[in-house]
LOZA-218401 format. One line per 5 residues: their letters; for each residue x, y, z of N, C-alpha, C. Coordinates in steps of 0.02 Angstrom, whole numbers, plus 32768, in hexadecimal, padded with zeros to 4 digits. Example, Ala and Ser with C-alpha at 12.3 -4.5 7.8 and 13.67 -1.06 7.14 Angstrom:
BEGIN
AS	8294/7EE4/8186/8267/7F1F/8186/8294/7F5B/8186 ~ 8282/7F90/8162/82AC/7FCB/8165/8285/8002/818A
END
This chain:
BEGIN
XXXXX	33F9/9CB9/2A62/33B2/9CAD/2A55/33A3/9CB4/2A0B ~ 3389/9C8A/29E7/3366/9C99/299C/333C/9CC4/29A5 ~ 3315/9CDC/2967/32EF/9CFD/294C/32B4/9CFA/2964 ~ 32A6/9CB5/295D/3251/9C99/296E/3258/9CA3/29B7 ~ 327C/9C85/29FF/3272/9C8B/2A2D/326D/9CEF/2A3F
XXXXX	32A3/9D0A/2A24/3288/9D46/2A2A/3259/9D69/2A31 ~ 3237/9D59/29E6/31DF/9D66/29D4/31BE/9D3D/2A16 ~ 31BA/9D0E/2A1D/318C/9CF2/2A3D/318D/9D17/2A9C ~ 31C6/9D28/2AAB/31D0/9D44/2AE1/31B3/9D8D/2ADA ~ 31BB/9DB8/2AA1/3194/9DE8/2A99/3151/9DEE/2A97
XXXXX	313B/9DAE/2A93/30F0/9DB8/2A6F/30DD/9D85/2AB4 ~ 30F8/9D5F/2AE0/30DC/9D6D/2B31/30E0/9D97/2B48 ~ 3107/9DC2/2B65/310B/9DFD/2B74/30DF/9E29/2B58 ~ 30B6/9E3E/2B21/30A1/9E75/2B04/3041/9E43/2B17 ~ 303A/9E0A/2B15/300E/9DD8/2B2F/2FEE/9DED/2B82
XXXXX	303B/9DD7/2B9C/3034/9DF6/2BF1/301B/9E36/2C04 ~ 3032/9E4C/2C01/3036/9EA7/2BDF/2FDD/9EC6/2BE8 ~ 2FEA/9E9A/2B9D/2F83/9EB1/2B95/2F56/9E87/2BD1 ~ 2F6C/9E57/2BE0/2F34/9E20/2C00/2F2A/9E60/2C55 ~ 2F6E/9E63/2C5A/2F76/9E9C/2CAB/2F44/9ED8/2C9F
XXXXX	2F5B/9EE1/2C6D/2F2A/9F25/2C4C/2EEE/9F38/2C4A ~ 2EC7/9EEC/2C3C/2E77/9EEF/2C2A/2E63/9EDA/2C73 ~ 2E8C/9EBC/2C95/2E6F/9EAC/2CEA/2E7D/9EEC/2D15 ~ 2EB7/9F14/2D18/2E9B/9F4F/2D27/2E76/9F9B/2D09 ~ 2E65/9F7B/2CD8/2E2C/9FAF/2CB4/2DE3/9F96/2CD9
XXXXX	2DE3/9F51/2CDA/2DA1/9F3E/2CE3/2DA0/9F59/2D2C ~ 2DCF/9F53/2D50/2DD1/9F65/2DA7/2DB1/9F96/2DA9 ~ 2DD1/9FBF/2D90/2DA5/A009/2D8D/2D75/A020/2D8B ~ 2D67/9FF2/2D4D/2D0B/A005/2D3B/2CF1/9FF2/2D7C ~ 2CFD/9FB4/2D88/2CD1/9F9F/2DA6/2CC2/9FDA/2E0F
XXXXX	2D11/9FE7/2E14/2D1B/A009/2E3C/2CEE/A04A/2E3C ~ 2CD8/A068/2E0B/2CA8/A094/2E07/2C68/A096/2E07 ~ 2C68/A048/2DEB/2C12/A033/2DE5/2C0B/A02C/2E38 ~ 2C2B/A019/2E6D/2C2D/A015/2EB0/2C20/A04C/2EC7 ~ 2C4E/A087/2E97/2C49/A0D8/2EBF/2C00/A0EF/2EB4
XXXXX	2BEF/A0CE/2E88/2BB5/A0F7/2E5F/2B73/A0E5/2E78 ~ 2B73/A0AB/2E8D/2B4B/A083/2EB6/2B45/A081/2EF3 ~ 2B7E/A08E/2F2B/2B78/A0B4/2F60/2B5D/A0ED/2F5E ~ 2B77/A114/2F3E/2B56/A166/2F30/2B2A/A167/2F3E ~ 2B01/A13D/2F07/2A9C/A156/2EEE/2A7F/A13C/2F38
XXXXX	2AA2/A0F7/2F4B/2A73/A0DC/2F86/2A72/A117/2FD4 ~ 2AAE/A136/2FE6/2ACC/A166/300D/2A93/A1A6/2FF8 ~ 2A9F/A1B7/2FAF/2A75/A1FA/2FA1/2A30/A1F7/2F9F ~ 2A0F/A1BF/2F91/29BF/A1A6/2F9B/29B7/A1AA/2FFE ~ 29E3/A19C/300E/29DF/A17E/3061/29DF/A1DA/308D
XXXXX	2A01/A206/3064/2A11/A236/3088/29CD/A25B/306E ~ 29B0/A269/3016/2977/A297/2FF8/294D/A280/301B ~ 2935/A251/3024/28F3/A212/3037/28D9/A221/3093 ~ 2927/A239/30C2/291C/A230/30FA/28D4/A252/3112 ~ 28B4/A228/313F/287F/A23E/3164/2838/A23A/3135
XXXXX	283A/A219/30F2/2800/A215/30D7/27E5/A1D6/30B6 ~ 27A9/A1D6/30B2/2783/A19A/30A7/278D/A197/3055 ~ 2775/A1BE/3038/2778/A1C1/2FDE/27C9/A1FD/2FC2 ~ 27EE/A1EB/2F9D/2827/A204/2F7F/281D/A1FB/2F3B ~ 283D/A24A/2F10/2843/A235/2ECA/2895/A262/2ED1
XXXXX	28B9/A225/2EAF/28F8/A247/2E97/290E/A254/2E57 ~ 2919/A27A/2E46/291A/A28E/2DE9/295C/A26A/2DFD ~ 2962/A255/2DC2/29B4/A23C/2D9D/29D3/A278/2DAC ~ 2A1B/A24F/2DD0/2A50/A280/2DC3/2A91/A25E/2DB1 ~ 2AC8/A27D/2D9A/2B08/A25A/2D85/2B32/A24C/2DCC
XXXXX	2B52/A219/2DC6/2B78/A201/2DFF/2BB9/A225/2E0D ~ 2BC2/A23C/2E20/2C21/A276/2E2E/2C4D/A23B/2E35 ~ 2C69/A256/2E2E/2CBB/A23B/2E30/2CDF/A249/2E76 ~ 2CEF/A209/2E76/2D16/A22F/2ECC/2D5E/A24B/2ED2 ~ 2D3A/A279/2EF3/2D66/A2B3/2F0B/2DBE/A2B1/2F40
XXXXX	2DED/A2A9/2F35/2E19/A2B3/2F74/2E10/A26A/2F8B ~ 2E16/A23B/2F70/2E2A/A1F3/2F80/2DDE/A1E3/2FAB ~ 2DB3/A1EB/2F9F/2D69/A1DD/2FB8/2D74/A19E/2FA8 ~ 2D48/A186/2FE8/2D48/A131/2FEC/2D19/A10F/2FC8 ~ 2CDC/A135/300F/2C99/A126/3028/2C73/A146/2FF5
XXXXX	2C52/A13F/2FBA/2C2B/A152/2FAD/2BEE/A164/2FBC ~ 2BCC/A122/2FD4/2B8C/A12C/300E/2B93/A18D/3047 ~ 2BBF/A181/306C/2BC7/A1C2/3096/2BBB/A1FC/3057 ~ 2BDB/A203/301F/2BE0/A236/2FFB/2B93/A246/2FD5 ~ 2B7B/A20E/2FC0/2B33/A220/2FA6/2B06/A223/2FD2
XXXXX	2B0C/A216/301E/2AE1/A223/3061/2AEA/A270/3074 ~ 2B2E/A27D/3063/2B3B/A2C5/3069/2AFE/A304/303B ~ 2B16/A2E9/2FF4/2B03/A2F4/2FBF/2AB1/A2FD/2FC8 ~ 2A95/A2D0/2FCB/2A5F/A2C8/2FDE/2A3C/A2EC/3021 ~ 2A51/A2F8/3042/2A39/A326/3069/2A55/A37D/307A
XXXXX	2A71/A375/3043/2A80/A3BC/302F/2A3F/A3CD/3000 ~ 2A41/A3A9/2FBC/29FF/A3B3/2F90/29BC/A3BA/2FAB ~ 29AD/A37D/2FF0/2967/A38C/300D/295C/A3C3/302F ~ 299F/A3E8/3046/299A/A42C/306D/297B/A45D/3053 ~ 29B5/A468/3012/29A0/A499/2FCA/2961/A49A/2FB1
XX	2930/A463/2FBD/28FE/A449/2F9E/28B9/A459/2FD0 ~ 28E1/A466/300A/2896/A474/3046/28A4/A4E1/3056
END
């Protein structure tokens, strides 16, 4: 093999490489924006239960725990733990 085919095989490879890279970076994000978004809808559904008017202060979204799927279940949890504390 010359020189140039060398380079050029390196510099697909280092090409490939990154392109895999930024598609599972983006997976991720986006995989959380899912977690994060299940959450709030789950934790509004659980604080909220049984009432006509709700105010929910902002809260930060957790991270899931022990291979957590379902986010929804976890902020329904969440959420009706806080409305307990709260009555």
């Amino acid at each position: 093999m010359s020189q140039q085919r060398i380079a050029a095989y390196i510099i697909t490879c280092m090409v490939s490489a990154m392109i895999i890279g930024a598609v599972l970076i983006s997976r991720a994000a986006h995989a959380e924006d899912g977690w994060c978004a299940e959450w709030a809808e789950g934790y509004a559904a659980g604080f909220c239960l049984h009432t006509r008017q709700c105010y929910i202060a902002p809260k930060v979204c957790p991270a899931p725990e022990g291979g957590e799927i379902d986010g929804y279940m976890r902020g329904l949890r969440d959420g009706l733990q806080d409305r307990r504390a709260r009555i």
